[in-house]
Structure formats: structure tokens, C-alpha cells
SEZABA-80705 format. One record per residue (C-alpha): y, x, z; residue number from 1; chain. Coordinates in nm, 3 decimals, padded with zeros to 5 digits, m for minus. Layout:
N
        yy        xx        zz   num   cadena
         Y         X         Z   NUM        A
...
% end
This chain:
309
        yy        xx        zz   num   cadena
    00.000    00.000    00.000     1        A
    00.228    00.275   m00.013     2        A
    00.549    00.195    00.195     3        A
    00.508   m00.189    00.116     4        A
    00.639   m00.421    00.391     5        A
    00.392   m00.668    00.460     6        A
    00.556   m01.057    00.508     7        A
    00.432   m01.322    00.670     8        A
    00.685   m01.584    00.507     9        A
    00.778   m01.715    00.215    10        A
    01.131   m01.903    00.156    11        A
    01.179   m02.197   m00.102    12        A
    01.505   m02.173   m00.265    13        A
    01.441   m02.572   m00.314    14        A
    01.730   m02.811   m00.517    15        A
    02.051   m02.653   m00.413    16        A
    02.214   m02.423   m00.171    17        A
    02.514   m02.673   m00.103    18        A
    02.500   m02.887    00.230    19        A
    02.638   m03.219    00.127    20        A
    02.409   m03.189   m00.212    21        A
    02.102   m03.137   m00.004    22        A
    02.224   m03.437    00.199    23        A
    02.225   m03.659   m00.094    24        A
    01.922   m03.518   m00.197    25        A
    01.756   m03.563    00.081    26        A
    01.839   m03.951    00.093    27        A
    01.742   m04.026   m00.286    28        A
    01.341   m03.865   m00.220    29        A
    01.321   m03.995    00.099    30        A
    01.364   m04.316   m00.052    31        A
    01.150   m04.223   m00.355    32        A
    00.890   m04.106   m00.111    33        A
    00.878   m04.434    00.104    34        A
    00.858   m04.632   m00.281    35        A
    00.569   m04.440   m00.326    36        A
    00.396   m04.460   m00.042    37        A
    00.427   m04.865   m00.035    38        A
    00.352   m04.913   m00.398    39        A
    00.090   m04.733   m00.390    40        A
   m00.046   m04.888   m00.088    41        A
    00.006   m05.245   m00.219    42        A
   m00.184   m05.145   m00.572    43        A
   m00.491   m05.047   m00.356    44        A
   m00.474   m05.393   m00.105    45        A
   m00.415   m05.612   m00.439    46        A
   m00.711   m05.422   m00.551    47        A
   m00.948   m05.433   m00.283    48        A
   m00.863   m05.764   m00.181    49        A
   m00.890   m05.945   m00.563    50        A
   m01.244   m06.048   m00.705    51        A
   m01.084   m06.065   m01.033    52        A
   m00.992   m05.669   m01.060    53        A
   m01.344   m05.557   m00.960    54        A
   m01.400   m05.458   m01.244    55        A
   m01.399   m05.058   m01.383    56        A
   m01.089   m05.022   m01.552    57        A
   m00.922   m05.132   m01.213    58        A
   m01.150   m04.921   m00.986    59        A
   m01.018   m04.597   m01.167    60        A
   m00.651   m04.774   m01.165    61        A
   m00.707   m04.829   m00.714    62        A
   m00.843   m04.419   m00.778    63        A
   m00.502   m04.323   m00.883    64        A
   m00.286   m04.509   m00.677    65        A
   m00.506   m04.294   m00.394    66        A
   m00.460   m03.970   m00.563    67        A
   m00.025   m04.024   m00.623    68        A
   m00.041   m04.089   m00.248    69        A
   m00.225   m03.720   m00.149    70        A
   m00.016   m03.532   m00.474    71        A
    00.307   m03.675   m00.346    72        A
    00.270   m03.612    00.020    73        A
    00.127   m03.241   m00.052    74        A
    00.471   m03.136   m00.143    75        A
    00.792   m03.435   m00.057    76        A
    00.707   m03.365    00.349    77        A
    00.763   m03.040    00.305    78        A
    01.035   m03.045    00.083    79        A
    01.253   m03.343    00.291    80        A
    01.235   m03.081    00.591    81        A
    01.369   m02.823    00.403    82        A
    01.642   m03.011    00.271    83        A
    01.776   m03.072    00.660    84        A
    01.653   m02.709    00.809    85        A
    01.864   m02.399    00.727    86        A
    01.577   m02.143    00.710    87        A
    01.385   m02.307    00.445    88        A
    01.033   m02.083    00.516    89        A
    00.701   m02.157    00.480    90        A
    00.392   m01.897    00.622    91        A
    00.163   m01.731    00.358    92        A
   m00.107   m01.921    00.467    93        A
    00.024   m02.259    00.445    94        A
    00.231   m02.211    00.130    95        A
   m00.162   m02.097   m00.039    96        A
   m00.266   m02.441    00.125    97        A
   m00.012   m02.647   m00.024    98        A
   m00.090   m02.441   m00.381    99        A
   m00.470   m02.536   m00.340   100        A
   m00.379   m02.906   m00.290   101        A
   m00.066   m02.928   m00.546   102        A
   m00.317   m02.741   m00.750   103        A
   m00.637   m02.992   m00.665   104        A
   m00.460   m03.322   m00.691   105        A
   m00.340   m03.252   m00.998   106        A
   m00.629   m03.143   m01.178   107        A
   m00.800   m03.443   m01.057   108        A
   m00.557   m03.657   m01.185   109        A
   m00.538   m03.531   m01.540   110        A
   m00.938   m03.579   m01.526   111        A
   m00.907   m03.874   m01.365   112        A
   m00.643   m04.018   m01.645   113        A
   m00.923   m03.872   m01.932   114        A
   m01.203   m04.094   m01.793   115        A
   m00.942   m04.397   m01.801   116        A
   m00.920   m04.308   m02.151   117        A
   m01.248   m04.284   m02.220   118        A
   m01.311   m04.655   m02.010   119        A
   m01.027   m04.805   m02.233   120        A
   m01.234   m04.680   m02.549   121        A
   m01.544   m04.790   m02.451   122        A
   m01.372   m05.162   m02.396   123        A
   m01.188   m05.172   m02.708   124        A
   m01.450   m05.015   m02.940   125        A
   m01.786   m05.129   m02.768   126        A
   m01.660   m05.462   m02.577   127        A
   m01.984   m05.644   m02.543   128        A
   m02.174   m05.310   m02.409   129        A
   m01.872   m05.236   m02.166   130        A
   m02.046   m05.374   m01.862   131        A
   m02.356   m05.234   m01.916   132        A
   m02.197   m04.851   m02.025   133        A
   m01.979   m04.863   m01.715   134        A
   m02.240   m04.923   m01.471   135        A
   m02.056   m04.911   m01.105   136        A
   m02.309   m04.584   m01.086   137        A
   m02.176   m04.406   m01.361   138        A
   m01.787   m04.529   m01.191   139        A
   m01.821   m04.400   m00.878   140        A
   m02.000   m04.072   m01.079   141        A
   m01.712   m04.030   m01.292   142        A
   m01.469   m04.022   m01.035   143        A
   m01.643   m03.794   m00.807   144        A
   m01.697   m03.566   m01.073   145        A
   m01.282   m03.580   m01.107   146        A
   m01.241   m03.426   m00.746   147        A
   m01.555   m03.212   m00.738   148        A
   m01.439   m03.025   m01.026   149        A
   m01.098   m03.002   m00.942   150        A
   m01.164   m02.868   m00.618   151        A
   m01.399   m02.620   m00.724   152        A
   m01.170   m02.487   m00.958   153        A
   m00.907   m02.469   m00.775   154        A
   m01.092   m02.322   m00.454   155        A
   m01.182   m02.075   m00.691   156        A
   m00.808   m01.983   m00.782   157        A
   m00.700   m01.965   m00.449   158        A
   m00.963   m01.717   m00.321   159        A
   m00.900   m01.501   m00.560   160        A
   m00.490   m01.530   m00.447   161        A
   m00.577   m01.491   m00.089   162        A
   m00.692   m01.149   m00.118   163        A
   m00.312   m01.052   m00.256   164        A
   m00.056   m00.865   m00.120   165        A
    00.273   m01.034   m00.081   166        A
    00.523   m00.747   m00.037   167        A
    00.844   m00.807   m00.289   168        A
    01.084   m01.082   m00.287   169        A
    01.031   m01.340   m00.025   170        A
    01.192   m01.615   m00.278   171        A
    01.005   m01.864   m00.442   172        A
    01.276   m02.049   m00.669   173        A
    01.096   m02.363   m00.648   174        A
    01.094   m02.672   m00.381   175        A
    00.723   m02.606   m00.351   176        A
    00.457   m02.363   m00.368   177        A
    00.207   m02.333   m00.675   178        A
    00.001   m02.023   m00.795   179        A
    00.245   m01.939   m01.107   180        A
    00.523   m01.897   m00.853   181        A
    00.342   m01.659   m00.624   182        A
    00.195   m01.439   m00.857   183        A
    00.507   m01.277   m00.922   184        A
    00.550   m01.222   m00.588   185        A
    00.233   m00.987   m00.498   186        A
    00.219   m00.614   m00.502   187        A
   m00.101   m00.672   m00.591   188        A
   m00.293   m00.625   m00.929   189        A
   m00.256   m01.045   m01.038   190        A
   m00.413   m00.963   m01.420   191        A
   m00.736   m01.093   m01.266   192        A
   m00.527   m01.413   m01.160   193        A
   m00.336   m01.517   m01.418   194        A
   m00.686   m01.482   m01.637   195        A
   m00.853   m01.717   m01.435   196        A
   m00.565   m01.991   m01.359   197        A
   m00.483   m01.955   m01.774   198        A
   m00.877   m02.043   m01.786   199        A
   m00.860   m02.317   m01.514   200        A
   m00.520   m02.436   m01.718   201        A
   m00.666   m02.469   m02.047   202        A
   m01.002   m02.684   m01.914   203        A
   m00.786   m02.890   m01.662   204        A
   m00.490   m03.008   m01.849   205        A
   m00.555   m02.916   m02.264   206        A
   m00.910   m02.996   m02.224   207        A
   m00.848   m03.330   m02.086   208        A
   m00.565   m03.395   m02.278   209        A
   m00.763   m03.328   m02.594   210        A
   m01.041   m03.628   m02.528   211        A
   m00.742   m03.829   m02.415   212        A
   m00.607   m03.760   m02.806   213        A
   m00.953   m03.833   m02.981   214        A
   m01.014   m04.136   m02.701   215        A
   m00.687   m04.315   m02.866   216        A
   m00.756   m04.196   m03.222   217        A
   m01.065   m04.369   m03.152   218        A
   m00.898   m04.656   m03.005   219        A
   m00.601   m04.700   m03.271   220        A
   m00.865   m04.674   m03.555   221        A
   m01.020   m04.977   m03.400   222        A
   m00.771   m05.180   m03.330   223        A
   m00.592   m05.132   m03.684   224        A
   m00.951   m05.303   m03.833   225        A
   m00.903   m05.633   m03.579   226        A
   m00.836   m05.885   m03.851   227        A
   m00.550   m06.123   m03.623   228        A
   m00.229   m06.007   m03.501   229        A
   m00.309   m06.173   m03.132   230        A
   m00.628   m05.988   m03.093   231        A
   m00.465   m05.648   m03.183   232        A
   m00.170   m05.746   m02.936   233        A
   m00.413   m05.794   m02.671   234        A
   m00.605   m05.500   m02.745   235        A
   m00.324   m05.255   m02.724   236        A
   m00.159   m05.430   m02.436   237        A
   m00.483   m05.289   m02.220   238        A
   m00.412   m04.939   m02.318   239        A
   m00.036   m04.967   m02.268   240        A
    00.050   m04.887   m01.910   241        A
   m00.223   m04.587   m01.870   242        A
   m00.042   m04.440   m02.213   243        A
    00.306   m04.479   m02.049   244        A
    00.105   m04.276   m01.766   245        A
   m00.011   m04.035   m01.989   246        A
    00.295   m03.949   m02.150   247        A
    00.483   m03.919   m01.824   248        A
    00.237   m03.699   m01.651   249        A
    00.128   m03.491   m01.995   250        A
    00.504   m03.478   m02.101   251        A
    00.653   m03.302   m01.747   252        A
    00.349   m03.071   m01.682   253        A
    00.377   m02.931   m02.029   254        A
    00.739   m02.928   m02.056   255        A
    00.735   m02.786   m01.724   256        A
    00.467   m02.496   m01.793   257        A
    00.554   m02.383   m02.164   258        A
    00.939   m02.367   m02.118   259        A
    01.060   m02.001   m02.088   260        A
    01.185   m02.007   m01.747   261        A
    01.547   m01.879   m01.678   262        A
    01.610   m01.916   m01.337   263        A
    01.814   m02.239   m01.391   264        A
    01.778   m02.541   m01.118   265        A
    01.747   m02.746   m01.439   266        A
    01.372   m02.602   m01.471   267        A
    01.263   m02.821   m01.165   268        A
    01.342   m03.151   m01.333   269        A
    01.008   m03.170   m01.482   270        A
    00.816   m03.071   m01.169   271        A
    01.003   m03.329   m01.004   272        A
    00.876   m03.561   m01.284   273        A
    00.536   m03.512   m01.217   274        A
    00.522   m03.436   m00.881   275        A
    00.758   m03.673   m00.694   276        A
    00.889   m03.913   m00.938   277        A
    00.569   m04.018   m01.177   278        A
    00.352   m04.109   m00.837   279        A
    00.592   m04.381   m00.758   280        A
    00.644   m04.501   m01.095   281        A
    00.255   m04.557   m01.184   282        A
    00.229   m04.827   m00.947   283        A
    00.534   m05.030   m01.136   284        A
    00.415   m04.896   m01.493   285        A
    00.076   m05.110   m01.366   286        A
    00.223   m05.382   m01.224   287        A
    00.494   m05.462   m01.469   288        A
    00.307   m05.413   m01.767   289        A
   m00.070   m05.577   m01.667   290        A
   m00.051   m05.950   m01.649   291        A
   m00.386   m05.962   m01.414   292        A
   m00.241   m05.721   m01.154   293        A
    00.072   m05.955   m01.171   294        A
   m00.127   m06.257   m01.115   295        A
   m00.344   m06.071   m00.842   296        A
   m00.025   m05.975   m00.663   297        A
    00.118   m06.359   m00.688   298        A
   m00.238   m06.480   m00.544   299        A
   m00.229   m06.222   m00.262   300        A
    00.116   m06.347   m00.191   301        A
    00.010   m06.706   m00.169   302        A
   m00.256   m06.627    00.052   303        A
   m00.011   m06.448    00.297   304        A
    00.219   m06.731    00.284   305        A
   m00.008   m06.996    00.349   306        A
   m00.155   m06.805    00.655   307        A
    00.232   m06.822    00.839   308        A
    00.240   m07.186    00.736   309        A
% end
């Protein structure tokens, strides 16, 4: 190690430096976070609670709304007390923690959005085998095979980064720690890393996003041969809020990942997009644009009326 000084700390630069900014800021994802939280929470009652959504394509749909609740609370927390606290620092160990999660959440959920795909396509092109295909079996397989791999992967990553050095710059200029960030940070020999997390990159979010692409090839193809004009409405109108998902969560990671980065607090808007923002959007995206979930939410409603009355 040379004469290295060994920390123990990291700091996140976070939003902004300015007091009354991180005031402000602090307000808006507070209430962003809290949106989330009971959106979320409401998706997976209206789920659990209606006969009429158990059914797969609304089992994966509940599977989300639980996975935008653990990605958003592995980094807002953290984030909101920095906002109010003036030294901003994290420890090694928990900033590696907080990678491993930020970095297991969200390779689960680009899986998890690929097997939605791939349930939407089985519906639309195969709709009299769906029941059969997507056995409650092969559900619950599908999903667990979401998190297993995810995790693996990225316990994988992060025992490789444990064994690092962190001996340069104490500054991470982000609101929350992730692998790419600390890399740069390590006195270390990272080749190794980067290798593996470009590997772990490339399967997670290109490899899912490619079946997502032939899923709604697939999908379009079929649609485009449905002779009326209602039927094709009603065919695309299934595939409509998880492609508004899609694009969101595709859209910010990869505008966030392949931009050259300049140091510019304008980098974190897409990290905020995906991270923050997108988990409390899906939730409306589902309820706004699916007339079942609608109608599940007006029954539930009913029912909680009628109990007070």
C-alpha cells in the first residue's frame, strides 16, 4: 500500500451544496417517497384482496409494486438524511451494502419487467393456451428466478469490491452509492471489476432488454393480423402501461450509464428517474391506464365504505 491512507468513510456530494436548495429538496422526495410507499402499498392490497386480478399478468404486476418499495427505500432514506445533516458520510461497509441492494433490486426488476413481456406475449399470441402456459408453478418460478439471479450476480460483484482498497478521494459525486462510482475511488487494481460488472451489465439490463424487443416484435406482428379495429385496441391496451414502464426504466438506466459523465449535477436526473421517481409512478402508470385495476380499486373502496356504514 505504499503510503496510502486507509478511510473508513465515504461522503456523497448528493443534489446541491446550497442549504435552502437542499431544503426544498428535501420536501419534494420526501413527498415523492411517502407517494411511493402508499401507492405501492395500495397496488399490492387491491391485488391481494381482488379475485378478479388473480390471475398472472397481475401476480408479476403485485411483484413489482414489492420490488419499487425495497429499490426506493435502498437509497431515498439515506439520501433525505443527508439532505438535513452537514457531514453527508456514509462507512465503507454500508455504502458496499447499499451498492449490493441498489445493485440487486434493480437487476431483478429489469428481469422481472422481461418475464412481463414475455406473459403479455404469450396472452396476445397464444390466448387460449395462456392459462395452461402460465401455470401458477411456472409464476411463482419465474419470479424467483428474477431475485435468485439478481442476487447472485450481484453478490458476486460485491465480493469482488470488498477486497478493494479505498485510499483516494473520499467523494462520491452521487446521492447514492453504486459500484461504477466506487471503482474510481480504490487504489486497488479494479480491471478485474469493471470486467465482471460490464459482464453482469450486459446479461442484466441488454440481455433483458433484448427479449423485451423480440417479445413486442412478436406482439405487434400479432396484433397488426387481428382483422377489427376493437380487438387490436384491446390487445394493445394490455401491453400499454408495462411499455410506459419499460421505457421509463430502460430510457433513465441507459441514458444514465452511456452518457459521458462530466461532473455536472445534471447527470443525476436520470438516476433520479429510475431510482426515486419511476417507483412511484408505476403504481399510477397501472392504475390509470388498466381498467380492471380501476374497477378493483372502486370495489375495494365500496367494501371499505360499506363496513363504516
Amino acid at each position: 500500500m505504499g503510503n496510502h491512507s486507509i478511510f473508513s468513510e465515504f461522503i456523497l456530494l448528493g443534489l446541491s451544496a446550497d442549504p435552502q436548495t437542499q431544503i426544498l429538496l428535501f420536501m419534494l422526495f420526501l413527498v415523492i417517497y411517502i407517494l411511493t410507499l402508499m401507492g405501492n402499498l395500495v397496488m399490492l392490497l387491491v391485488i391481494r384482496s381482488d379475485s378478479h386480478l388473480h390471475i398472472p399478468m397481475y401476480f408479476f404486476l403485485g411483484q413489482l409494486s414489492f420490488l419499487d418499495l425495497c429499490h426506493s427505500s435502498v437509497t431515498v432514506p439515506k439520501m433525505l438524511e443527508n439532505l438535513l445533516s452537514e457531514s453527508k458520510t456514509i462507512f465503507v461497509e454500508s455504502c458496499l451494502a447499499q451498492a449490493f441492494f441498489v445493485f440487486a433490486t434493480g437487476g431483478t426488476e429489469a428481469c422481472l419487467l422481461a418475464v412481463m413481456a414475455d406473459d403479455r406475449y404469450v396472452a396476445i399470441t397464444s390466448p387460449l393456451l395462456y392459462g395452461q402456459m402460465m401455470s401458477n408453478q411456472l409464476c411463482v418460478g419465474l419470479v424467483w428466478g428474477s431475485w435468485s439471479l439478481a442476487f447472485v450476480d450481484a453478490l458476486v460483484n460485491i465480493l469482488l469490491a470488498v477486497n478493494l482498497d479505498y485510499c483516494e478521494d473520499q467523494t462520491i459525486p452521487h446521492f447514492s452509492c453504486e459500484l461504477s462510482s466506487l471503482f474510481p475511488l480504490s487504489c486497488s487494481d479494479t480491471s478485474t471489476n469493471f470486467t465482471l460488472l460490464l459482464c453482469s451489465s450486459v446479461l442484466h439490463f441488454f440481455g433483458t432488454f433484448i427479449l423485451i424487443f423480440f417479445c413486442y416484435t412478436r406482439i405487434v406482428s400479432t396484433i397488426l393480423n387481428i382483422s377489427s379495429t376493437s380487438g387490436r385496441s384491446k390487445a394493445f391496451s394490455t401491453c400499454t402501461s408495462h411499455l410506459t414502464t419499460v421505457i421509463l426504466f430502460y430510457g433513465s438506466g441507459f441514458l444514465s450509464y452511456l452518457l459521458p459523465t462530466s461532473g455536472s449535477p445534471v447527470e443525476m436526473i436520470f438516476p433520479l428517474q429510475y431510482s426515486v421517481v419511476t417507483p412511484m409512478l408505476n403504481p399510477l402508470i397501472y392504475s390509470l391506464q388498466n381498467k380492471e385495476v380501476k374497477a378493483a380499486m372502486k370495489r375495494m373502496l365500496r367494501r371499505y365504505v360499506n363496513s363504516f356504514t
